[in-house]
Each structure stands twice: as C-alpha cells, then as structure tokens.
Backbone bond lengths (Angstrom), bond angles and torsions (degrees), N, CA, C in turn:
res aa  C-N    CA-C-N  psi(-1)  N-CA   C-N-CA  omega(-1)  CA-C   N-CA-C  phi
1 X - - - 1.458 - - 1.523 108.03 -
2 X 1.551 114.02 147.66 1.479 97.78 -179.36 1.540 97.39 -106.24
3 X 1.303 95.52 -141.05 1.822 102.96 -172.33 1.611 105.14 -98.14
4 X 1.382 120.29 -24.55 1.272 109.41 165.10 1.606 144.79 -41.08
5 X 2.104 85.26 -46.61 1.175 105.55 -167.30 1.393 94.74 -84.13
6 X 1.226 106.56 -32.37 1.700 97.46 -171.88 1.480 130.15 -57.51
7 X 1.838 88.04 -14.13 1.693 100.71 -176.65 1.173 98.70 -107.21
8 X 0.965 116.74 4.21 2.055 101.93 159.57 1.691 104.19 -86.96
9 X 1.220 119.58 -13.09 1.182 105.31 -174.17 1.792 127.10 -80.71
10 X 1.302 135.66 135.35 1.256 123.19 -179.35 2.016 113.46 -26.14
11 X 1.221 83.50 162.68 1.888 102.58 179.83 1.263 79.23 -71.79
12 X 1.182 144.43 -65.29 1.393 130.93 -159.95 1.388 115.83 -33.17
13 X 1.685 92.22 -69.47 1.722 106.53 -163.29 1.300 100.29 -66.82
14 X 1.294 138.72 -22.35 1.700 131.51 166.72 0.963 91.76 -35.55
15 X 1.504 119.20 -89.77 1.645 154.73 -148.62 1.662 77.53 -33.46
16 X 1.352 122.01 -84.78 1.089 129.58 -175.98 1.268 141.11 -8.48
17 X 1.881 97.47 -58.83 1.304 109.73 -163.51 1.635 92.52 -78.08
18 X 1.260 121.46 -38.11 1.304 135.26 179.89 1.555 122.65 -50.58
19 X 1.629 123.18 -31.99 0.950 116.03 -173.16 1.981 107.64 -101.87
20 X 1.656 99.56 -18.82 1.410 100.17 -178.29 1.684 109.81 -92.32
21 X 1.081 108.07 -13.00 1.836 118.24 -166.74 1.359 99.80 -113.65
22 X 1.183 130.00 -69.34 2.025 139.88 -167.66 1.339 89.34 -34.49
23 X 1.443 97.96 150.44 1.122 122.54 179.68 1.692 107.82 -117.74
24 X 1.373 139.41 116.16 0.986 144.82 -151.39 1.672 101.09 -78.76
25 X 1.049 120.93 115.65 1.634 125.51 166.44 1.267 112.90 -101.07
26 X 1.172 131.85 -145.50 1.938 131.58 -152.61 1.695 85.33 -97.09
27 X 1.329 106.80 165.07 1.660 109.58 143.82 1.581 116.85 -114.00
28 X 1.214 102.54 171.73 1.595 104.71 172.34 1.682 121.54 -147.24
29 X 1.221 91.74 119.18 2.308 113.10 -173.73 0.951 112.20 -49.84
30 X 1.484 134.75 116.14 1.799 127.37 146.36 1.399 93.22 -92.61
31 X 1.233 105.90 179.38 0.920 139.56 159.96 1.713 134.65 -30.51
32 X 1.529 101.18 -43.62 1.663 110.00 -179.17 1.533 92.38 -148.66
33 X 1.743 117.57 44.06 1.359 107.58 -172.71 1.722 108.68 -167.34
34 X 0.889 137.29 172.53 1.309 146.01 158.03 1.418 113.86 -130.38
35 X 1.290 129.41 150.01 1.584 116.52 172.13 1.525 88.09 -133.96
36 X 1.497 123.83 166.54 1.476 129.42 -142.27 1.680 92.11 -162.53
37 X 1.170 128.05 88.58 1.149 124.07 164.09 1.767 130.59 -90.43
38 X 1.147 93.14 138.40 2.038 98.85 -155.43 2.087 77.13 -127.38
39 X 1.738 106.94 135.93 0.795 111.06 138.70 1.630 147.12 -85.26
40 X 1.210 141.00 128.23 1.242 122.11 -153.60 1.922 108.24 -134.84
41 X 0.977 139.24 115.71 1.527 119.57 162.29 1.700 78.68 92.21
42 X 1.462 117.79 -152.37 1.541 159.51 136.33 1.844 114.70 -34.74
43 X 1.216 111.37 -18.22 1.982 103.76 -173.56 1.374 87.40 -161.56
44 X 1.424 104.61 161.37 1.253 137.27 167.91 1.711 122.55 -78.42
45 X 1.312 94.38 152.08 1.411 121.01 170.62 1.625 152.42 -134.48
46 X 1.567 96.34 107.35 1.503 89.18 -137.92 1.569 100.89 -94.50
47 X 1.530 125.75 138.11 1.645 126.43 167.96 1.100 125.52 -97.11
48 X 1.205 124.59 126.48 1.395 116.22 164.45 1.534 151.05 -116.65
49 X 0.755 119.66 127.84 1.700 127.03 -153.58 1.187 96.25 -102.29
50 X 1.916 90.72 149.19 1.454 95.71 167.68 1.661 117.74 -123.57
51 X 1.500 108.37 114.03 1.128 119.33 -170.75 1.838 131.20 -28.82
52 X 1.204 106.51 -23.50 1.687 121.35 -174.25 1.422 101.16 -92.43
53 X 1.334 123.57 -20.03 1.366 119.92 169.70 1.431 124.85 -154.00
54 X 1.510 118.52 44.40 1.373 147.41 -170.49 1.531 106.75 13.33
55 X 1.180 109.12 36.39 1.896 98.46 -177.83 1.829 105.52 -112.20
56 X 1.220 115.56 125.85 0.957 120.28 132.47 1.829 126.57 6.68
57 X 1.375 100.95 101.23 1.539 120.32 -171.58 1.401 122.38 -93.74
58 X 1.280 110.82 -54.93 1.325 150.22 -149.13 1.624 131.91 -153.22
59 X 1.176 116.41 151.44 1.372 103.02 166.78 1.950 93.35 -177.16
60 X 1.525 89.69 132.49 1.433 143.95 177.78 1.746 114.72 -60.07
61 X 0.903 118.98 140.91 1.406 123.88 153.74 1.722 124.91 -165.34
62 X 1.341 100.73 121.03 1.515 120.29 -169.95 1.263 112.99 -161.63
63 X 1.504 88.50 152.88 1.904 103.35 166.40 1.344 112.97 -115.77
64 X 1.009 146.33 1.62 1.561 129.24 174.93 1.854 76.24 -147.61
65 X 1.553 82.74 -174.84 1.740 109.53 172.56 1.305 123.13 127.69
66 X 1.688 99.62 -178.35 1.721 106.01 150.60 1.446 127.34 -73.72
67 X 1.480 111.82 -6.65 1.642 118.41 -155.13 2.434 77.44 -91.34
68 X 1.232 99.66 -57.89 1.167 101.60 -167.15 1.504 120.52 -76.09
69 X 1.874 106.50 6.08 1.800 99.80 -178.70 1.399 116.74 -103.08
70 X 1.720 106.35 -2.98 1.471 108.10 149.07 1.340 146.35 -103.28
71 X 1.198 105.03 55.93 1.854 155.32 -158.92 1.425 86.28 -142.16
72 X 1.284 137.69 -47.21 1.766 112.66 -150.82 1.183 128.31 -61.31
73 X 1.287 136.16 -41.87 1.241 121.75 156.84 1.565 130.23 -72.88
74 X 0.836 105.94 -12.30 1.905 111.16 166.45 1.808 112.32 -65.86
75 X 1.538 94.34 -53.83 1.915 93.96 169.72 1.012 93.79 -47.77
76 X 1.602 136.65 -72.79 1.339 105.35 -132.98 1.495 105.21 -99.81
77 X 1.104 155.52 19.41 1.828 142.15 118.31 1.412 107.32 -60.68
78 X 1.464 129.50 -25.19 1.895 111.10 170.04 1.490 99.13 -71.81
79 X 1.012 129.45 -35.35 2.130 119.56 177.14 1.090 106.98 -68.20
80 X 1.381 129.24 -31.09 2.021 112.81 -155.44 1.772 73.00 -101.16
C-alpha cells in the first residue's frame, strides 16, 4: 500500500494499520513533546505525544524530508 491509499483510509484503519504493521523506529524529545517514528508500507509515520499527559497529539505522514532527517542517525543504530 502506498501513502495515498493509506490516506484514503478511515482514522481508524490508519491507527490500525499502524499499530499492527509499523515498525517501531527511534523517538525524539522536545521539550513539551515526544515524536515516535514507526516505519510502515513505503514512508513513515510519525506520533506525537504530549509529555504532561502522555496522549497522543498528532500524527505525521511522509517519505523523505525535514520531518524525517531528524531520525537519521537514530535509524541507522535501530537497523545495525
């Protein structure tokens, strides 16, 4: 599936495909946040939490970028 189709699909079945399929990569801390990147399909998917009340904020979807080049050294020590 690519990212197109994936975004025609309900918030549900995202949520879904994301928690039974994604593949968990690094996260990375701000300040009043966490972001949680899961590879999934062809592109990534990024979550974000908010630290004062660990819930789920947001959520991301991309294959290249700035969102995904501060991940780059975290992917690659989570692969080797």
């Amino acid at each position: 599936m690519g990212l197109y189709e994936y975004m025609m699909l309900t918030e549900d079945e995202q949520w879904n495909d994301l928690w039974q399929i994604g593949i968990f990569l690094p996260h990375h801390t701000g300040h009043k946040e966490k972001f949680s990147l899961y590879a999934l399909y062809d592109f990534f998917v990024e979550v974000e939490l908010d630290l004062n009340t660990n819930k789920m904020i947001a959520k991301g979807h991309f294959k290249t970028g700035e969102t995904l080049d501060k991940y780059a050294g975290d992917i690659y020590y989570t692969l080797i």
